[in-house]
Residue, then its C-alpha position, 0 to 999 in steps of 0.5 A: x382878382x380881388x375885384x371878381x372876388x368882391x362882385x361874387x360876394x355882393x351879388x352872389x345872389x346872381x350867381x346863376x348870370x356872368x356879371x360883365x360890369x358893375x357901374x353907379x349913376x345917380x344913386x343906382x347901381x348898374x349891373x350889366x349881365x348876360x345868361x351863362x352858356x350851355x344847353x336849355x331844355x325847349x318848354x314844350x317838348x325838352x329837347x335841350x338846345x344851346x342854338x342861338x337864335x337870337x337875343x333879348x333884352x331884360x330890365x330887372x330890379x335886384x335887391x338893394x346894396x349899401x341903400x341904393x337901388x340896384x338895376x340889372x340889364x341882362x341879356x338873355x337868348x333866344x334857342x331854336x329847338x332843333x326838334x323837327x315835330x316841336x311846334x316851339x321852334x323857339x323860345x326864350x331862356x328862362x332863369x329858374x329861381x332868379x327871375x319869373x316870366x314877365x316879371x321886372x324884379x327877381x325872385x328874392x326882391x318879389x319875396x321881400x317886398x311880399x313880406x313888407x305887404x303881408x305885414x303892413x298892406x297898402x300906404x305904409x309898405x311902400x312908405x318902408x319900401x321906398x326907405x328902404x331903396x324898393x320903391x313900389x306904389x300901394x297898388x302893387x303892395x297889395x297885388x304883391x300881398x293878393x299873390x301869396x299863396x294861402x296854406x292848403x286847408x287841413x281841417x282840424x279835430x279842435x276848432x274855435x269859432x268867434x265873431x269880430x265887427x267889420x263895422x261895429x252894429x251893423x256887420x259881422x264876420x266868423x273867424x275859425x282857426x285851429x285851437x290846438x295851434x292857433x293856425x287861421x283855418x276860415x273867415x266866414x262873411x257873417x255870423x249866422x248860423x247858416x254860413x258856420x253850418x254850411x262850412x262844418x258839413x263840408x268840412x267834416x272831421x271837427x270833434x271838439x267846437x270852442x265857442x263863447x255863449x253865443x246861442x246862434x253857433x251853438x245852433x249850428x254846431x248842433x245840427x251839423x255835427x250832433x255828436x261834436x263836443x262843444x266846448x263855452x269859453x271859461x274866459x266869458x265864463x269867469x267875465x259874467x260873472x265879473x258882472x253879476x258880482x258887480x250888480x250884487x255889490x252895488x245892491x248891497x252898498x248899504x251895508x259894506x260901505x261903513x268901511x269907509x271913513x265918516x266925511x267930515x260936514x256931511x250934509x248929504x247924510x244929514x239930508x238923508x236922515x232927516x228926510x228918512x225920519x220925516x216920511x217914517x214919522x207921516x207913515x207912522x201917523x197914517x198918512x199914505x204914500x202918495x200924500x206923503x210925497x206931496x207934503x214934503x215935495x219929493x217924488x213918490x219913487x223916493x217915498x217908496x225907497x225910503x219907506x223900504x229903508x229899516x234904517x237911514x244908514x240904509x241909504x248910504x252910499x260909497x262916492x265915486x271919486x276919481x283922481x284930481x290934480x289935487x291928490x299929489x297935496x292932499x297931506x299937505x292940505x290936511x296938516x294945514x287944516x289940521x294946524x289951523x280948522x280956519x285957514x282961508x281957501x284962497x290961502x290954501x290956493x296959493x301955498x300949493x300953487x307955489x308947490x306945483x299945483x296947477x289946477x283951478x280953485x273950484x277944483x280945491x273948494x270942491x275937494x275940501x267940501x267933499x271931505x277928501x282932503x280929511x279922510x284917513x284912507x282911500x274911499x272903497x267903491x264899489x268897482x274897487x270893493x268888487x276887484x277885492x272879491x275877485x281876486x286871490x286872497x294870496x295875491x291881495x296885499x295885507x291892508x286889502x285882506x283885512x278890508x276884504x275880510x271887513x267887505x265879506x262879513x259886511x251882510x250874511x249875503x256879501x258873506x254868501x257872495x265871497x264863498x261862491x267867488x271862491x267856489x266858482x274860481x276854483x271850477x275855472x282850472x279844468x279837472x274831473x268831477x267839476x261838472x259835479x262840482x258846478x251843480x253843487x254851486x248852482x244849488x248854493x247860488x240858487x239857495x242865497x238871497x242873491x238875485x243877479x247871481x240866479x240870472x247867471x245859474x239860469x244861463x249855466x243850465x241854458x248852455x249845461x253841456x258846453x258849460x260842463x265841457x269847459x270845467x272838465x276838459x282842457x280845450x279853451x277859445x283863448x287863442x280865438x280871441x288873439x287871433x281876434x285882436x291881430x285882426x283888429x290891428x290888420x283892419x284899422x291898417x286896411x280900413x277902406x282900401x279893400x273889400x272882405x276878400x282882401x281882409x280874408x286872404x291877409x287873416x288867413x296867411x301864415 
């Protein structure tokens, strides 16, 4: 009884079978099993029979028990239907939610095996399949994944549309999903303005499009759905302006990088001064520019520059270091510097090789020559100087609010540039009256001595609408661009097994 008892428990998912034995041989176990009796109704007319006429043999794979394979042998009949008119005078039982017909595995085993190929595909499900006593090939991986059925298509009343690579530069596809929820709704092959077109007319009921700047969705949303909200991506927003802001600071390096620490044996500065007072002392003597580039064997584009120069420290810029194996000694080369100006190099070589240094001695030369073994603090560059300004003050430690303040009073335009950062940041939380707001930024923009950022007004008043939308309503493509990187993953676990199809029936399974 203990035994019965048992065997229910372990294989109660074949409580619909009289399991007869139960044996192991060779690491699988063997289930011999035969079909209850009692009536089955024919598949063609209904009328339930128990009339054996016969009977079969099936082979089916369950789920594995104690990471070994379990093997079901079972014995089905084959009914006479006692319906004279019936054109079935016989017929195979089936097993309703256990087995499928012509399948060789049961329902719940097809269903595990389907997850493991949804989540990993080809190669890797059968690998984890096999480890996990299902061994399967990756051809029935990915017949497994081509069966599961797609979720019935609900167009919704918020989409967002992007584009991702098939292959970067050359093809492209169109993702929509579902902004609200972030349910997969269309992959498009392309990304012209025909195919998104196309599916937006036979699709109607979209209300609200989220879409980043591209101009060619843009186009499509507008002749397919007129009275649509399009509504730019404030993420994209926010990155152009990342980038525009970086192109101002560069332009302005000359000013703000005096916050950085004097280098000590500055002989590049000291050649940029000098060359500087060479060109303005030929220019003030009348001689013209090309000639002056002859004289003093330069090119006549750096003549230009440094007669464009009021000053020589115009022409400083900030150093763009980067981290070396160097910088865990930097103190303990400038106390020896310090405690004696003519240590040997090859001595300091040998002191922080014995601390751990593991770096080569061209390495140390260039780093004391470049005066960063001697500098009070960090270089400012301008990717550092540009983080400062795009940051929350409040989220800015103390010595980096006291060198933001130093970088914004640097020049009136870093001045400008500072207080329009702020302006547009407060613009990306969606609220009523930002559209009203925007124009009033776009005017201050326009009115600083700011070039790069009057390119990014002029693609503002492009895209105004979709740009007004997305200041003033809350709906935003961020989930578009997760559903993005979830399909960079699912591509680099495909690549090269399967077509578009494939890749759009995985996209799009819940």
């Amino acid at each position: 009884m203990a035994v019965d008892s048992l065997v229910e428990t372990v294989f109660s998912g074949l409580s619909a079978l009289v399991i007869e034995d139960v044996t192991e041989s060779g690491g699988i176990v063997m289930i011999t099993a035969r079909t209850r009796d009692g009536a089955v109704p024919c598949p063609v007319c209904g009328t339930a029979t128990a009339k054996v006429h016969g009977y079969h043999q099936r082979t089916v794979k369950d789920v594995p028990v104690d990471g070994r394979e379990v093997v079901v042998l079972l014995r089905i009949r084959r009914l006479a239907c006692p319906a004279l008119n019936c054109p079935r005078q016989t017929f195979r039982e089936q097993i309703p939610g256990l087995l499928e017909r012509h399948q060789r595995r049961t329902v719940r085993l097809v269903r595990q095996i389907s997850h493991v190929a949804r989540e990993l595909c080809g190669r890797a499900a059968a690998r984890l399949a096999g480890l996990l006593a299902v061994p399967m090939s990756r051809s029935t991986a990915v017949r497994r994944l081509r069966r599961l059925p797609l979720p019935r298509l609900i167009t919704p009343r918020v989409i967002g549309v992007d584009d991702f690579a098939l292959r970067r530069r050359q093809r492209y596809a169109t993702i929509i999903i579902d902004a609200e929820t972030g349910r997969r709704v269309a992959v498009l092959p392309g990304r012209d303005a025909a195919a998104l077109e196309s599916w937006l007319r036979e699709h109607p009921g979209v209300e609200v499009v989220c879409r980043d700047g591209s101009a060619t969705y843009a186009e499509a949303v507008r002749r397919a759905l007129p009275d649509a909200v399009q509504v730019s991506d404030r993420w994209h927003l926010w990155r152009n302006l990342c980038d525009k802001v970086l192109l101002e600071v560069r332009a302005h390096a000359g000013c703000w990088a005096t916050v950085n620490p004097p280098r000590p044996g500055g002989v590049h500065e000291q050649t940029i001064r000098e060359r500087w007072h060479k060109i303005h002392d030929l220019l003030g003597h009348g001689v013209g520019l090309l000639d002056c580039a002859r004289r003093l064997g330069v090119a006549l584009n750096t003549v230009k520059r440094y007669a464009r120069m009021p000053e020589p420290q115009a022409m400083r810029i900030t150093p763009t270091y980067r981290p070396t194996l160097v910088d865990p000694y930097r103190d303990h080369l400038r106390a020896r510097r310090a405690a004696d100006p003519a240590v040997p190099v090859t001595r300091l070589l040998a002191e922080i090789r014995e601390l751990g240094y593991t770096g080569s001695a061209n390495l140390l030369v260039r780093y004391l020559n470049h005066g960063r073994a001697d500098g009070d603090r960090p270089v400012t560059t301008a990717r550092h100087a540009n983080r400062l300004l795009l940051t929350k003050p409040e989220n800015l430690p103390p010595n980096d609010t006291a060198l933001l303040d130093k970088i914004a009073a640097a020049c009136p335009e870093m001045t400008a540039l500072a207080s329009l950062i702020r302006g547009f940041a407060a613009l990306m939380t969606p609220a009523a009256g930002n559209d009203v707001k925007l124009t009033e930024w776009i005017v201050q923009a326009r009115a600083a001595d700011l070039p790069h950022l009057h390119s990014l007004t002029n693609g503002l008043e492009i895209d105004r609408s979709a740009v007004d939308s997305a200041v003033t309503l809350p709906y935003h493509n961020d989930r578009t661009e997760g559903v993005n990187t979830r399909t960079k993953t699912i591509m680099r676990q495909m690549h090269g097994r399967a077509g578009f199809d494939l890749l759009r029936h995985r996209i799009l399974l819940p």
